[in-house]
Residue, then its C-alpha position, 0 to 999 in steps of 0.5 A: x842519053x844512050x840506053x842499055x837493054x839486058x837480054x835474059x835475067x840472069x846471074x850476069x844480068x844482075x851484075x851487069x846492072x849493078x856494075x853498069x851504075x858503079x861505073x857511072x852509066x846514068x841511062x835508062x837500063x831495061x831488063x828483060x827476061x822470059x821467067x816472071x821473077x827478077x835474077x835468081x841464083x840457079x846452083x842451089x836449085x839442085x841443093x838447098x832449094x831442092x831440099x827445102x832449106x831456101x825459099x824462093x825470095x831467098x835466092x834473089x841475087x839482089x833484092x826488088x829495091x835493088x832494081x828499083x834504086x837503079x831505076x831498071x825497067x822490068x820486062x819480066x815474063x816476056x820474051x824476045x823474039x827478033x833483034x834489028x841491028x840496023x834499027x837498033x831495036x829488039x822485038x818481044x813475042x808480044x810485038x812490042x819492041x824496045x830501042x836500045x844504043x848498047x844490047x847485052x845478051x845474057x840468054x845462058x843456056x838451056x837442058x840438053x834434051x835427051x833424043x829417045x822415044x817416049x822422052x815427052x812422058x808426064x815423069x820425065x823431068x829436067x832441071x833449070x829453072x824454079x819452076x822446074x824444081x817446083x815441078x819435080x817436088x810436087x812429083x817426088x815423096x820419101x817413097x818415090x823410085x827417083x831415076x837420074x839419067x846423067x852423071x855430071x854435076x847437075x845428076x850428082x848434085x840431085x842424087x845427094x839431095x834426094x837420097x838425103x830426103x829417104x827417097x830411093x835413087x839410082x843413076x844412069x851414065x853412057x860413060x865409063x865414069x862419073x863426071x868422066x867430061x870434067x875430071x879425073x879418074x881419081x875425082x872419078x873414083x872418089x865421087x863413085x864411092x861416096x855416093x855408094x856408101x850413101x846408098x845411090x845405085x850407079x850404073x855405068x856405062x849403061x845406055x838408055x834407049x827409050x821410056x815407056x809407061x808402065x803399070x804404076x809409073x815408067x821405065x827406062x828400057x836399056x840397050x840389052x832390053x832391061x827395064x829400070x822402073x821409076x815414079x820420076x826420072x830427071x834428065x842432066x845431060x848437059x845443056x845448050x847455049x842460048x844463041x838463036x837471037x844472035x844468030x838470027x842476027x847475023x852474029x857469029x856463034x860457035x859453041x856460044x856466041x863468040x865474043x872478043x876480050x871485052x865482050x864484045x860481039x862483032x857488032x860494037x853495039x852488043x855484048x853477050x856475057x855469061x853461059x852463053x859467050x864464047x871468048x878468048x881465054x888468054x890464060x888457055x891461048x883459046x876460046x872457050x865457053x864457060x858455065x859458072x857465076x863466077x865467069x857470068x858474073x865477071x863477063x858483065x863487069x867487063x862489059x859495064x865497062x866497055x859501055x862506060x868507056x873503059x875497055x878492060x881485058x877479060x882474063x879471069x881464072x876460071x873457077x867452079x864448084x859443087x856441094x854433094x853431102x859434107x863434100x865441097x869440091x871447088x875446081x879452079x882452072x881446066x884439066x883437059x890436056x894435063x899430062x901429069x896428075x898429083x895428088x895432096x892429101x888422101x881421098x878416104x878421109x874426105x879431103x885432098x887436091x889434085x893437081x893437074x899439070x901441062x908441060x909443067x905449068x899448073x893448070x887447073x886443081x880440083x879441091x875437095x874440102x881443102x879451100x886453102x889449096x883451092x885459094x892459093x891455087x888460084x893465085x899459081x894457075x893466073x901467075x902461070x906457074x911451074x911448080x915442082x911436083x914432090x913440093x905439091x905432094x909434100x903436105x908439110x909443105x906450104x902451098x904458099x911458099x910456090x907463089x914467091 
């Protein structure tokens, strides 16, 4: 009877697990991870968890019976260190090793680390794992001069967090905007202003050089030789796909480990899924690396079912989203390359869309508080739909009434 061996636990791991027994798999499943708990969710670590609203059992994706219904061989807090395709076998750092007949490599990603002198510094944090978070509470209180290098969603996610708490908060980016790699200007503008008016410092275009310590803390020495201080600093710039095991076995990576439509490595034996998968995109006609659970977590039904002997095509939409104050912006698709932009609704009231548009077919929209847009949207970005510009605008309009 073939056996499955999950490499990292993840969001996609859980769902591999769960779809690998709905679709009928009756062999073993082994599961390993390097953190010691079983597969939680990672986006409320820069909200709710970070706040204090959820406890660690809390973010379980699947509870511990879960896996024990399943009959899944827990390998938790042990790391893999080799993969041997020839002998189908993947090594631990502690020696052992474990036979597989099918591997899914759910590795995901980790921060990107910032290259300056002084980033080694005790107040110098990133934020990834619970453990991480866990980190950054023992060192953070209502008086703390918290320091965020990185306006992306991670950065944004924990300034609203934090300033929410009383706790003193201002933001660094090397870009002219915030979020400038994944949106618009006016997402841009709208964001900036928000957490304005809640009393976070944004400084743009501001390049960091180096940290030192200082006399009751740290600081962070700017490009014109200013120094900002701070009790605590966390690093969001980005992260880094997990591929080293892949590569290690001689599997191709760029930009994440590059995969067919079904997952599928170069190696018919192993998947990889999640962050750490590079695929075709047959909406976008090009391979593309994605960061959300909705794509982990679809990536690992299609593989459950390649193993299972039912290949399905991967061809979600992609889909993501970001909760900042009373603010939910939930993106659909990818703007790069639009050559038009329309805007639904008005950004001072807090809730509108904006459309992107590539020679006239949809592409993707970013929907802040506005989930009816962001539902139909879905629908006219997988039909690859041209929609008329001035009916997108028109808010008496029904977004509907583009899907016929």
């Amino acid at each position: 009877m073939p056996n499955v061996v999950i490499v990292g636990a993840s969001h996609a791991a859980a769902e591999a697990v769960s779809s690998l027994r709905r679709f009928g798999f009756d062999g073993d499943i082994t599961l390993i991870g390097d953190e010691p708990m079983l597969p939680y969710q990672r986006p409320p670590l820069s909200k709710k968890y970070f706040t204090g609203d959820v406890t660690p059992e809390q973010l379980y994706i699947k509870g511990p019976d879960t896996y024990d219904k399943a009959g899944v061989i827990q390998m938790l807090g042990q790391r893999v260190s080799d993969i041997d395709r020839g002998e189908r076998k993947v090594t631990l750092e502690s020696g052992e090793s474990v036979s597989y007949d099918y591997l899914i490599l759910a590795t995901g990603t980790r921060a990107r680390k910032l290259p300056v002198d002084g980033g080694e510094l005790p107040q110098i944090r990133y934020l990834r794992t619970l453990q991480d978070v866990d980190a950054i509470k023992q060192q953070l209180n209502p008086a703390a001069r918290l320091l965020i290098v990185g306006a992306g969603y991670i950065g944004l996610e924990v300034a609203a967090s934090a300033v929410k708490q009383g706790i003193q908060v201002t933001v660094l980016e090397a870009m002219d905007r915030v979020l400038e790699r994944v949106t618009s200007p006016v997402v841009s503008e709208f964001y900036q202003r928000v957490h304005a008016e809640e009393g976070v410092e944004i400084r743009l275009q501001t390049a960091l050089t180096e940290f030192v310590e200082t006399g009751d803390g740290a600081a962070a020495v700017l490009a014109d030789g200013e120094q900002i201080e701070f009790d605590l600093a966390i690093v969001g710039i980005g992260v880094v796909p997990n591929v080293e095991l892949a590569e290690q076995a001689g599997l191709p990576c760029d930009n994440g480990i590059v995969v067919d439509e079904f997952t599928r490595t170069t190696d018919p034996r192993i998947f990889a899924v999640g962050d750490c998968s590079n695929h075709p995109s047959l909406i976008y006609d090009r391979p593309i690396r994605l960061e959300s659970v909705p794509n982990a977590t679809g990536q690992a039904r299609t593989a459950a079912a390649a193993i299972c002997g039912d290949d399905r095509a991967y061809n979600e939409v992609p889909w993501f989203w970001s909760d900042q104050y009373d603010i939910k912006l939930q993106t659909v698709g990818l703007c790069q390359g639009y050559d038009e932009l329309v805007v639904r609704g008005d950004p001072a009231a807090r809730k509108f869309a904006v459309f992107y548009l590539q020679n006239a077919r949809l592409i993707a929209v970013d929907a802040i508080n506005s989930p009816a847009e962001f539902m139909v949207s879905k629908k006219l970005i997988a039909a690859e739909s041209e929609p008329d510009p001035k009916l997108l605008v028109d808010a008496d309009v029904s977004l509907k009434s583009l899907l016929s």
